[in-house]
Each structure stands twice: as C-alpha cells, then as structure tokens.
C-alpha positions, 0 to 999 in steps of 0.5 A, a space after each residue: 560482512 553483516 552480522 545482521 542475517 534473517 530470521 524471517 518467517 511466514 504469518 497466517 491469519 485465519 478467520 480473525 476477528 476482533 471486538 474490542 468492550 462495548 464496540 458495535 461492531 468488529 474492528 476486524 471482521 473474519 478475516 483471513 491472509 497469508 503473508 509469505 516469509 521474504 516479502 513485504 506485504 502491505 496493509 492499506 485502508 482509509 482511516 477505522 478500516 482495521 489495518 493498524 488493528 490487524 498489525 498490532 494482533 501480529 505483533 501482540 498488542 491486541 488479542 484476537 476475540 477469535 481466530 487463529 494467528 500463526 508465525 512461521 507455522 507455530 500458532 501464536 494466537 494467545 503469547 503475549 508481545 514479549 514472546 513473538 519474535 517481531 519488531 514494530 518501527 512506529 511512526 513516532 520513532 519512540 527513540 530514548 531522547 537522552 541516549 545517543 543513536 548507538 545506545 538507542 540502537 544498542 537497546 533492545 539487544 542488552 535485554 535480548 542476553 547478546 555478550 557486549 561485544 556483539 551488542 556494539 557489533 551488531 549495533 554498527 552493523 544496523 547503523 551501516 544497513 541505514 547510512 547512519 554510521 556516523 551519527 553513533 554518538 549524536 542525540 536523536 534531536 541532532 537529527 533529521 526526521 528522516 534520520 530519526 526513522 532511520 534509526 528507529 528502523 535499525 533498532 528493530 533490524 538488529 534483533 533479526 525479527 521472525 517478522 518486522 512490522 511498520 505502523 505508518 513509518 512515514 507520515 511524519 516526513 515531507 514528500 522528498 523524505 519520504 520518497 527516500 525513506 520509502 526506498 531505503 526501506 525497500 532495499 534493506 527488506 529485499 537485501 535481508 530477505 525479511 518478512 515485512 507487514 507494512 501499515 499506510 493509507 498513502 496510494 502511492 507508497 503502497 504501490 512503491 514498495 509492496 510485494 502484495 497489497 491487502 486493500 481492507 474497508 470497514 473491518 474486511 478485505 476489499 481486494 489482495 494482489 500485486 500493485 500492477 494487480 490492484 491498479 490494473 484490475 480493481 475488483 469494486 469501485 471503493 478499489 478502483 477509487 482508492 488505489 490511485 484516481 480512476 473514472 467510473 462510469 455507469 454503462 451497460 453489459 449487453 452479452 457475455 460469450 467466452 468470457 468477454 463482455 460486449 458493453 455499451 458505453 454511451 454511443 460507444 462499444 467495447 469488448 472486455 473481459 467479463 470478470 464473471 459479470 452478467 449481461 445488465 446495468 454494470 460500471 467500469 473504471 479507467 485510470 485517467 492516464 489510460 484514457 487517450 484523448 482523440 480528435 472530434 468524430 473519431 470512430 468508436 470514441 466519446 463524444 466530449 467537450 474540455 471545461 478544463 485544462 491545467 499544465 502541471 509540469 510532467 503533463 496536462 490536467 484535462 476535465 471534460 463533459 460528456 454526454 453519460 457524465 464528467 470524466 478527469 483524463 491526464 495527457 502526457 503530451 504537454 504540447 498537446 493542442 488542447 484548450 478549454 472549450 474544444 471539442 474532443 472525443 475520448 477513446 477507452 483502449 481494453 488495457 485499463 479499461 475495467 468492468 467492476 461490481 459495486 
C-alpha cells in the first residue's frame, strides 16, 4: 500500500486582481474562481491571458495588488511561497542534473523534517505512482523527456501537497508523449483524489483531462464549465474559436418565445435555445464535425458548393461556399462521394448548433 495519501483541499479566489510596477493595465483583472478540493481544474488561454499569473498568485510567486485568495478555507493571500502547502511541476522540470531520480525525488522531503527512512519510502512510493521505479539510480539526462516529467511530478506528489499546481507540464514533449503523459497525469489525481490547477493553452489537452475548464482572455474569465460544457455551448465567439474550431456565421433572430429562438440563417430556419438572446442581427457557432453535409435541394438545408476536399485518414477535410459565406464541415464517412466543385447542401442539426454574444 502507498505511503502516499491526499492532503487535498479547496482554492478560492475573490475578486483578485494583479498589477504588476509600470504595468498599463491588469495582468489579472477582479477575478473570482472556485476550485473544488479532488478536482482538477484547468487554466486555459492564449498567450498574456493571466493564466500562468493566476497560478503563480496560488502558489505565492506573485502577491495579488488586491483581493483575497484562500486554500482550504484559510486565507493565504498575504504568506509567502514557503508557507502554502502547494507544489508547482514546471514545464522545464527544473530536475538537479548531477543527483539521481531518487535523490531528486527525495529532495523536497529532506527539508520537510521526514525521518530518513520514510523519506526512501516515500521517495519509492512516487517513483512507483509514476512507473519509474526502476530508474532510481539514473541521471535526469539518462532519461526521456517524458521521464524527466514524470519525476518532476513525483517530486511534487511525495510531499502530499494541499494543492499541486502544473505550468505548461507538456509543452516540451512531442504529440505521442504528450498523450501518455497527458493521461498518466489524470490517473494519479483521480487515483489520490488531489486538488489539481492546471495551466495550458492546448485545446485538446485541456478538454482530456479537466474536471472544469476557466477559459481566461485579456486578464478575465471568458467562460467556465465542463468540456462537453465549453465545446457544446460557447458563450461568445472568442469560446466558440478557441475551444476547438467552430463556424461562426452572422444570421438573424427573428423572435423569441419560451426560451426558443426562431433564427434565419440564409435561406434556412432553425429553433434554438435563445440563451437569453433578443430578437435581432445575432451569430451562431457549429463545430465542424456537427455539421452533416446532405444532397443538393435538401429541405431546410444550405445551399453550397465544395471548393475543397482533403482525406486526412480518420475523415475527410470539406471547405465550401455558401451564399452567407465559407464554411470548413468534417465528414467521418471517408467513403463519402464528394469531390471539389459539387454541389451540396448543409444541414445545422439543434445539438451543437449554438446561437452566441460577441
């Protein structure tokens, strides 16, 4: 059995904001999040959002200009980084180049006050959680890429953090590696029930290992949810183009009754839900793999013709012209008969058929 449990707990940030000397404006602007104790939350943005900013104020590498911050219920706003129970995993390792895996891991509890023989305990114990239980005496430059992380993350688990914190973990892995990672990753925090933040600007990774996703642009919060949430039902347009690729296409709300829209969408008319929208000039958002490209003169459909069609393996690559603009729709059906130059017709089913603000 581990010697490794959880120590996990809660952060709360309320209305935070941080200025940095001479900045013109907030790297973090009055922002407020809840991150519930076991889960793993995900900070995710374009570069200069605030992300990294935000998770650095957590664990005590930046102060907040004002604001509170509270972990596990007790406000830690104004301790340094020595005294908050959290460990950060960078992106860069930061692993000692002349110490072996197991004295790298073995590090943090020597200053943490653990008799010696529960610091080699513990030590195994995180190697094993990471697969690595026989790399002890290696180098960090005998290793992988991957393996490096690997142990940069049982460095941080061994000393059963309140909250463990990931900058970017894998940015410096290729796409296979990352994918393994990925996933190693999301099996430790579900198997310890830690309280995981976790800092990206990869779509995809985000959407793989999240509890909840915080979308942040320019210093705020755009949108918080779910994956299926964030992909499913993007509240604004910046959402709808970040989380993954996503249509959007001007159209028009023509009236709103218990909570459904009637909205016209060039020649065609959907029902949607209104999302509190008014009757007016409006957008929507579809996923280019809700859209179902349908025969030429289908009822209620699209009207388009395909400029473009690329078989990428799994599914086929279908651009096409329409008369309210160009729309980019994927076709699982890698046998489908399409061809540049005919004529289609699109069809906008109501699931992942969106109407947002902005």
């Amino acid at each position: 059995m581990s010697v490794i449990g959880s120590n996990a707990a809660s952060v709360e940030f309320r209305d935070v904001t941080k200025i940095y000397p001479n900045a013109k404006v907030a790297a973090v602007d009055r922002i407020s999040l809840t991150v519930e104790q076991g889960k793993l939350v995900t900070l995710l943005g374009p570069s200069g959002c605030g992300k990294t900013t935000t998770l650095r104020m957590i664990a005590g590498l930046e102060m907040v200009s004002s604001g509170q911050i509270l972990i596990g219920g007790e406000d830690v706003t104004k301790l340094p980084a020595t005294d908050r129970d959290v460990s950060m995993v960078f992106q860069s390792y930061a692993l000692f180049p002349h110490m072996s895996v197991r004295e790298n891991v073995e590090y943090g509890l020597k200053f943490s006050g653990y008799p010696k023989k529960e610091v080699g305990e513990r030590a195994m114990a995180g190697l094993q959680l990471v697969g690595l239980q026989d790399f002890g005496a290696r180098l960090p430059s005998q290793l992988s890429g991957g393996q490096q992380q690997r142990v940069a993350v049982a460095r941080a688990l061994v000393l059963e953090p309140q909250v463990l914190l990931f900058d970017e973990p894998l940015s410096n892995l290729d796409a296979k590696l990352r994918r393994q990672v990925r996933e190693d990753i999301r099996d430790i925090q579900t198997k310890l029930g830690l309280t995981v933040v976790y800092v990206t600007h990869d779509q995809e990774e985000a959407l793989a290992v999240s509890d909840r996703i915080i979308v942040m642009n320019n210093a705020v919060i755009a949108q918080e949810g779910t994956p299926r949430d964030l992909y499913d039902a993007p509240i604004n347009g910046f959402v709808a183009d970040f989380i993954g690729e996503a249509n959007l296409l001007d159209c028009e709300i023509e009236s709103v009754a218990d909570e459904r829209a009637t909205t016209v969408l060039g020649p065609v008319r959907l029902e949607l839900p209104s999302r509190g929208m008014k009757p007016g000039p409006a957008r929507l958002a579809i996923r280019p793999g809700r859209l179902e490209l349908v025969k030429a003169g289908t009822p209620n459909a699209l009207p388009a013709r395909l400029t473009k069609v690329t078989y990428v393996g799994r599914h086929l690559e279908c651009f096409a012209e329409t008369a309210i603009g160009p729309v980019f729709a994927v076709c699982n059906d890698v046998d489908a008969p399409f061809a540049a130059g005919d004529d289609i017709a699109l069809n906008f089913p109501e699931r992942g058929t969106v109407l947002i603000s902005g």
